[in-house]
C-alpha positions as CSV (number, residue, x, y, z in Angstrom):
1,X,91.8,124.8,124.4
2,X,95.2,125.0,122.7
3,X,94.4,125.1,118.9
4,X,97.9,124.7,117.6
5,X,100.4,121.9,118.4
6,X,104.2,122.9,119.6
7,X,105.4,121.8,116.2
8,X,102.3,123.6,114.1
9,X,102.8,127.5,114.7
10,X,100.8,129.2,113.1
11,X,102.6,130.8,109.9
12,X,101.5,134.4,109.0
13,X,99.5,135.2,106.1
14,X,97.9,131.6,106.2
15,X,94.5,130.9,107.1
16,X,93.6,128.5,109.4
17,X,90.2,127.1,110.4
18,X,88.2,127.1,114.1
19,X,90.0,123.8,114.5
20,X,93.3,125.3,114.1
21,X,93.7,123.8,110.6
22,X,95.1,125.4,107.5
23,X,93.9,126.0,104.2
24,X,95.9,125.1,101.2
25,X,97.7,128.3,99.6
26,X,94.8,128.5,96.9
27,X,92.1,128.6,99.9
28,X,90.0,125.7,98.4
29,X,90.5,122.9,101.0
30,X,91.4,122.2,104.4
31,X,95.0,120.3,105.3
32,X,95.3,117.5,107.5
33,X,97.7,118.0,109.8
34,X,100.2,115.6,107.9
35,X,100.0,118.0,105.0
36,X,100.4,121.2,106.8
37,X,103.4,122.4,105.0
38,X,102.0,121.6,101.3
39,X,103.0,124.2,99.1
40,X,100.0,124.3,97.1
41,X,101.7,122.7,93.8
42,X,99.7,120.3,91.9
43,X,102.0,120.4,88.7
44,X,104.9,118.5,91.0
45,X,102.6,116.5,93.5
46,X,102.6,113.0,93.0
47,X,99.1,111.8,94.1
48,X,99.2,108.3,92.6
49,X,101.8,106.0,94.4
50,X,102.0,101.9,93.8
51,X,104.6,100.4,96.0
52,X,105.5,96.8,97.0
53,X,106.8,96.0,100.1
54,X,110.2,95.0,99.0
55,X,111.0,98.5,99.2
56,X,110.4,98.8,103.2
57,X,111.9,95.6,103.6
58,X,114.9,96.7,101.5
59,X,115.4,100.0,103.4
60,X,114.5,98.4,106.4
61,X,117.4,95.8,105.2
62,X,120.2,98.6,104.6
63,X,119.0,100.4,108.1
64,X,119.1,97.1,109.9
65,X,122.4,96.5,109.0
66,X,124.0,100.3,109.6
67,X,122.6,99.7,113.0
68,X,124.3,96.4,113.4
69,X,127.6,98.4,111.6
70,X,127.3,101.1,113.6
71,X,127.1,98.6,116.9
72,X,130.7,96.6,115.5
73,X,132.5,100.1,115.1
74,X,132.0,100.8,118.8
75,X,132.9,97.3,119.8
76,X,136.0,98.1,117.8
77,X,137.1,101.0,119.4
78,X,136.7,100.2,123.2
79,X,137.9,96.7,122.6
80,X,141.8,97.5,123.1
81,X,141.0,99.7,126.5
82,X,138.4,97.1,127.8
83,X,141.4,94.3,127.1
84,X,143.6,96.0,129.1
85,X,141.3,95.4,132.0
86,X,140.7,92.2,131.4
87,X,141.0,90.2,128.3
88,X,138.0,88.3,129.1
89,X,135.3,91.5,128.4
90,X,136.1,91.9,124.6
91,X,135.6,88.4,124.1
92,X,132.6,88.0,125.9
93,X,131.2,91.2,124.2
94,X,132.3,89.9,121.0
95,X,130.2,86.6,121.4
96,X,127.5,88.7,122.5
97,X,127.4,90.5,119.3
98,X,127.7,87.9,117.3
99,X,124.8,86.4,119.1
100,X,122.6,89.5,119.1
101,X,123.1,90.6,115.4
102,X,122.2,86.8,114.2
103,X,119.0,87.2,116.1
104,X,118.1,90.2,114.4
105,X,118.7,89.1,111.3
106,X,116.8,85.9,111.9
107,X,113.9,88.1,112.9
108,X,113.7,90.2,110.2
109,X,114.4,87.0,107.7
110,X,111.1,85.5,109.1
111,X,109.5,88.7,108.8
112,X,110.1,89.3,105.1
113,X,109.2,85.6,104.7
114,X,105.7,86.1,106.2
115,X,105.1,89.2,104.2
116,X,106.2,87.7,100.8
117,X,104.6,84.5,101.4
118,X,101.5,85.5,102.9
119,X,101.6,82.6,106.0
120,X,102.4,83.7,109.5
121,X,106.2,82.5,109.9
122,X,106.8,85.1,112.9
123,X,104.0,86.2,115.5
124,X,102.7,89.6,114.8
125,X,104.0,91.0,117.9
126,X,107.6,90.5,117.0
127,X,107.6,91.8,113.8
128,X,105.8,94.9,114.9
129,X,109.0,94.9,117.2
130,X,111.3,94.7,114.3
131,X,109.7,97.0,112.1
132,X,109.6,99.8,115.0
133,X,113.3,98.9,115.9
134,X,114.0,99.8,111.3
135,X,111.5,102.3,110.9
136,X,113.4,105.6,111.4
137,X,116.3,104.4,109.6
138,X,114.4,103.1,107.2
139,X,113.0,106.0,106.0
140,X,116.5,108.2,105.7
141,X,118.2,105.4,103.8
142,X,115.1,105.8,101.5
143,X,115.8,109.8,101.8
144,X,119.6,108.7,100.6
145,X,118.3,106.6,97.9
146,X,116.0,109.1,96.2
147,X,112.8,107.8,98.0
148,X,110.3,110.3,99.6
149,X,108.6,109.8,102.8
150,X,104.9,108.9,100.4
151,X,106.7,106.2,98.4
152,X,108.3,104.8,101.4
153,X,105.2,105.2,103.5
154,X,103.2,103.0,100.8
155,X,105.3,100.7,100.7
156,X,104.9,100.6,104.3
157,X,102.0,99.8,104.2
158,X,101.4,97.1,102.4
159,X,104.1,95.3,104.0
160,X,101.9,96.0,107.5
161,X,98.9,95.0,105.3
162,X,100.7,91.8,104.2
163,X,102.0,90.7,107.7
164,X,98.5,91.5,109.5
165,X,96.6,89.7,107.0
166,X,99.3,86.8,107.6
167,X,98.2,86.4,110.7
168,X,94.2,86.6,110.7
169,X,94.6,84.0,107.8
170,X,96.6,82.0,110.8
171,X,94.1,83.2,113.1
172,X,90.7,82.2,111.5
173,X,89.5,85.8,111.0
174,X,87.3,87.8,112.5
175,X,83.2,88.2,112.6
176,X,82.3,91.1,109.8
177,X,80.4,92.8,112.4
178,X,83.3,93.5,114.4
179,X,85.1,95.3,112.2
180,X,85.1,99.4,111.5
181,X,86.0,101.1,107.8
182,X,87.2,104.7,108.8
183,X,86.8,107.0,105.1
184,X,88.5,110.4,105.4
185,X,86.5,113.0,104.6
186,X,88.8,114.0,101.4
187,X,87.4,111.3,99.3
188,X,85.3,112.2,96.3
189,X,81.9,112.6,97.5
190,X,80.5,110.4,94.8
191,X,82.5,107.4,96.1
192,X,81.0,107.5,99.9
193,X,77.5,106.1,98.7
194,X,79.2,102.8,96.7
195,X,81.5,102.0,99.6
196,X,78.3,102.2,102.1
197,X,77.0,99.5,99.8
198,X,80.0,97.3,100.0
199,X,80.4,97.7,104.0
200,X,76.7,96.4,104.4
201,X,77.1,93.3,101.5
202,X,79.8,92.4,104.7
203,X,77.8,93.7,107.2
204,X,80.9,95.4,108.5
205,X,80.3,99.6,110.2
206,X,81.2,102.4,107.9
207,X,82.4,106.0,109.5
208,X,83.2,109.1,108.3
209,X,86.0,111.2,110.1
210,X,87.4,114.0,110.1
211,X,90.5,113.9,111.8
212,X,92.8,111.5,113.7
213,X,91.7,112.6,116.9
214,X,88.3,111.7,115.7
215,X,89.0,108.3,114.6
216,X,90.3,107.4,117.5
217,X,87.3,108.7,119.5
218,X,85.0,106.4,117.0
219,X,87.5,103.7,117.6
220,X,87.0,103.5,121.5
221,X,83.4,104.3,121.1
222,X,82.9,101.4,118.8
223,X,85.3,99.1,120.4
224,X,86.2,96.7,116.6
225,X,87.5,94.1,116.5
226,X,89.5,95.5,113.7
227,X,89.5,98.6,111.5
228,X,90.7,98.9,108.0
229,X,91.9,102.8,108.0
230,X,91.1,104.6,104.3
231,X,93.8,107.2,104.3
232,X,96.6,108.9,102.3
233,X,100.4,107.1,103.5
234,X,101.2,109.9,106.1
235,X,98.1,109.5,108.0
236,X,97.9,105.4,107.4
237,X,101.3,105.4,109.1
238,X,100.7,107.2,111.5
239,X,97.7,105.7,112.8
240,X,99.4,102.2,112.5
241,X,102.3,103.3,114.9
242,X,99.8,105.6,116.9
243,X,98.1,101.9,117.5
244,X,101.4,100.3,118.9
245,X,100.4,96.8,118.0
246,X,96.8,96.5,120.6
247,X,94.5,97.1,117.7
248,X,94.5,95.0,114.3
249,X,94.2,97.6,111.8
250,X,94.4,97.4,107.8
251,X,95.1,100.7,105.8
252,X,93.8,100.9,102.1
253,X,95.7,104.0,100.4
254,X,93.6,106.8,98.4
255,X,95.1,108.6,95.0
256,X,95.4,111.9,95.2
257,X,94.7,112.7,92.2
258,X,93.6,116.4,92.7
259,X,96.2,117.0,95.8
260,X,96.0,115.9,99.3
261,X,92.7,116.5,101.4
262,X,90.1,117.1,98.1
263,X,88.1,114.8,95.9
264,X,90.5,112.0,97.1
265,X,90.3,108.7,94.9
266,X,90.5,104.6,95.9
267,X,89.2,101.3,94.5
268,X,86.9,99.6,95.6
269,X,88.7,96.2,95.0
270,X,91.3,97.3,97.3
271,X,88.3,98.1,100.5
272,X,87.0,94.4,99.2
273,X,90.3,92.7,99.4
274,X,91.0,94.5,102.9
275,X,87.7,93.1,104.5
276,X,87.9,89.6,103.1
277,X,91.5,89.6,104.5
278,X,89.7,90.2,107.8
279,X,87.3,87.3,107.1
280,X,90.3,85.5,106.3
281,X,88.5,84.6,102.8
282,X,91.1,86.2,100.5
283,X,94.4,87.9,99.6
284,X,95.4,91.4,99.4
285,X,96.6,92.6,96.1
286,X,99.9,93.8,95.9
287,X,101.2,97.0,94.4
C-alpha cells in the first residue's frame, strides 16, 4: 500500500507515522494531510477565524468578472481576422457574449441573494455550479487582496452553510435520525462527551474520525441523509467539493487555538444551529 501521495514526499529529517502522516516539527501531534507543510509556529498561526460570506462572494465577484474580462479580450483580438471571413461571425459572437456573461451574472446575483437572505432564490444545484466555475479564482484574488487560503476558506463556508440551509428550509428538512455529525479527532477531548449529549437531545449519530478517507468510509457505511462535517476550513472545503453536490453536507469550523490537529476548540451553539438548520427549525449564525 502506497503510504505517501505524489504531492506528499516524504521530507527528510521529519517523522511520519504508520499511516504515512507527519508529526509537527515539535513531535507532539500528528498533521492532517491539509496541514502537512505547517512550520510548527504557534506565535504567527492564526487559529481563530470569523468570516462572513460577503468575502467569497466578493472574491468570487472580482474572479467572475476577470473571467468574463478575460473572455472580451479574446473576442477583441480575433474579431478583425474573423471579419475578414465573414462579417457575420463577430457579430454573432458578440451577441453570444453578451448573452452568456448576463447569464452568469444573473446566476451569481441569485446566488448571493439566497445566501444573504436565507430563502432558496436559485436551486442548490446551480449555485454549486457557480461557485465551482469562481472557486479557483476566487481564492487568488483573495491571495492579491491580502486574504489567506483559512480566511477565504471560512468564509467559504458559511456561504455553503447559508445556501444549503436555504434550501432544506425550502425543502422541509430532514428526519434527525438521518443525519451524521463527523468530529475530528483534534478536538479537545473534554468537548467529545457534551456534543454526544447534544447529538442524542436530536437523536441525530455522532462519529469520530480520523481522517478524510475515513469519513467517507463512515459516510457510505451509514448512508445520512445529511452530515454536518466538524472540521478546520482546509479540510471543510475539501470535503464539500470532494462531495460534488450528491450529499447535503453542513461544515461547523473548530478554533485552533493551540495549532492545527491538537486540543481543537468549537461551540456548541454553532453544532446546535447546524442540526436545527437540518430540521429546518432555525438559522445559522453568521460570522
Amino acid at each position: 500500500m502506497r503510504l505517501f501521495s505524489k504531492s506528499k514526499v516524504p521530507q527528510p529529517g521529519r517523522r511520519y507515522d504508520s499511516l504515512g502522516r507527519p508529526y509537527s516539527p515539535q513531535g507532539d501531534r500528528i498533521l492532517g494531510h491539509e496541514w502537512a507543510d505547517w512550520d510548527g509556529d504557534l506565535e504567527h498561526h492564526e487559529g481563530v477565524i470569523f468570516e462572513p460570506p460577503r468575502l467569497f462572494l466578493c472574491l468570487g465577484g472580482a474572479a467572475l468578472f476577470l473571467y468574463m474580462s478575460a473572455g472580451w479580450t479574446v473576442w477583441w483580438m480575433i474579431a478583425p481576422r474573423l471579419a475578414q471571413y465573414n462579417p457575420t461571425v463577430p457579430r454573432a459572437l458578440l451577441a453570444l457574449g453578451v448573452l452568456t456573461s448576463l447569464a452568469f451574472y444573473a446566476l451569481y446575483a441569485l446566488l448571493a441573494w439566497s445566501a444573504l437572505s436565507g430563502r432558496r432564490r436559485l436551486p442548490l444545484a446551480w449555485a454549486r455550479r457557480m461557485l465551482d466555475f469562481v472557486h479557483r479564482g476566487a481564492f487568488l484574488v483573495g491571495r492579491w487582496v491580502g486574504k489567506d487560503k483559512d480566511h477565504v476558506g471560512n468564509s467559504f463556508v458559511e456561504l455553503w452553510n447559508a445556501l444549503q440551509a436555504a434550501e432544506m428550509r425550502a425543502r422541509g428538512g430532514v428526519p434527525p435520525d438521518s443525519l451524521l455529525v463527523l468530529l475530528p479527532r483534534c478536538l479537545e477531548p473534554s468537548l467529545f462527551k457534551p456534543i454526544k449529549a447534544l447529538c442524542d437531545e436530536y437523536g441525530c449519530r455522532v462519529v469520530t474520525v480520523g481522517r478524510g478517507r475515513h469519513a467517507r468510509d463512515k459516510i457510505r457505511e451509514l448512508c445520512p441523509g445529511g452530515v454536518i462535517g466538524v472540521a478546520c476550513e482546509r479540510d471543510l472545503v475539501t470535503g464539500i467539493n470532494d462531495t460534488k453536490g450528491k450529499l447535503s453536507v453542513l461544515g461547523v469550523n473548530i478554533q485552533r487555538v493551540a495549532g492545527p490537529c491538537k486540543d481543537a476548540q468549537v461551540d456548541l451553539a454553532h453544532i446546535r444551529a447546524a442540526i436545527q438548520a437540518y430540521l429546518s427549525t432555525g438559522r445559522l449564525p453568521q460570522a
